[in-house]
C-alpha positions in Angstrom: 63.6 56.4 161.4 64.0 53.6 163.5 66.3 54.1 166.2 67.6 57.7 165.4 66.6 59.5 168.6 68.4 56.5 170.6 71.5 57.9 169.0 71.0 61.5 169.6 74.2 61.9 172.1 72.4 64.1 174.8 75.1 65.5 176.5 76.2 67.0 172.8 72.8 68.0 172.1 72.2 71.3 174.6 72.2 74.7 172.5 75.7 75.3 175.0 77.3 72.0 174.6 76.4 71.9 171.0 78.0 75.2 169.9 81.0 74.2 172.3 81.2 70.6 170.0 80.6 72.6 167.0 83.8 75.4 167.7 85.9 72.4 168.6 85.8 70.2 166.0 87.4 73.3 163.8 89.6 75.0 166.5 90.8 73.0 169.2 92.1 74.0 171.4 89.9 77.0 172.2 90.3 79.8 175.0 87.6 79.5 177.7 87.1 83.1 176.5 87.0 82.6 172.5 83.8 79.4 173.9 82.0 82.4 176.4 81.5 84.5 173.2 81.2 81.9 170.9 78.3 80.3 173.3 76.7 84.1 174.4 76.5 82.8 177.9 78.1 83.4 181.5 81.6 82.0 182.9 79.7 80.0 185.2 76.9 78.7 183.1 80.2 77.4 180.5 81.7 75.7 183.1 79.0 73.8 184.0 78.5 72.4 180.8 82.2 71.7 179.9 82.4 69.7 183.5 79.5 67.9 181.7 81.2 67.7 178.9 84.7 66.3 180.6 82.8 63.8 183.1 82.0 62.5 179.6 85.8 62.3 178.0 84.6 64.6 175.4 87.3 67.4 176.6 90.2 68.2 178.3 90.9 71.3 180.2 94.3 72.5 180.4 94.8 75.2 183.0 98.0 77.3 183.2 98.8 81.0 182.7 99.6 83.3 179.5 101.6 86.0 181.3 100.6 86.4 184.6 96.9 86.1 183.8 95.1 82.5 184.0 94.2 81.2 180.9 92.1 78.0 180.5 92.1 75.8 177.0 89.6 73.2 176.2 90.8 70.5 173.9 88.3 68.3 172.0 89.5 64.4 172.5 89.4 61.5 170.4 86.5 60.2 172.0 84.9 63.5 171.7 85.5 64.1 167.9 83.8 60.3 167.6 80.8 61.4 169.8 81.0 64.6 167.4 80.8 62.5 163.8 78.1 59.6 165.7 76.5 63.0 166.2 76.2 64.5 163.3 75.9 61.2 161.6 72.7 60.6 163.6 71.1 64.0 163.1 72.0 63.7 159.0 69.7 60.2 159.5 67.2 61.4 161.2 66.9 64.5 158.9 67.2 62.4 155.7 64.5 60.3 157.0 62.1 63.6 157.9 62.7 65.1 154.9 62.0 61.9 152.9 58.6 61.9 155.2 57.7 65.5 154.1 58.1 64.8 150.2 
């Protein structure tokens, strides 16, 4: 298990950002309302994780209007979807090695 926990991405690895990551990498982009009930959480609370999650490169937030209401996507980018597979790569080690452990 050497080493795993180093590559644990923390900024994915919040129960928010996580579920954000997660909804991306199948539907991107996403309606900041389709991530607050995907995440079960406030407007606020999801915007300070996405800036989290921008300041990293992992998203891009497109702000316009659909109609005359505002409407705010969130696209996964490329270095995002690579910080999504190191991700799950990392946790698929680390659980390998655990379960290996428990046997």
């Amino acid at each position: 298990m050497s080493g795993v926990p180093d590559k644990i991405n923390d900024v994915i690895h919040g129960r928010v950002r996580l579920t954000v990551m997660a909804y991306l990498s199948t539907i991107s982009p996403a309606e900041f309302t389709q991530l607050i009930a995907k995440t079960e959480t406030t407007n606020g609370n999801l915007s300070t994780h996405l800036t989290k999650l921008e300041t990293a490169g992992f998203v891009r937030l497109e702000k316009g209007y659909k109609g005359k209401r505002p409407q705010t996507l969130v696209h996964m980018t490329k270095a995002g979807r690579d910080a999504w597979i190191n991700y799950l790569s990392a946790l698929q080690d680390l659980l390998g090695d655990s379960l290996k452990a428990a046997q």
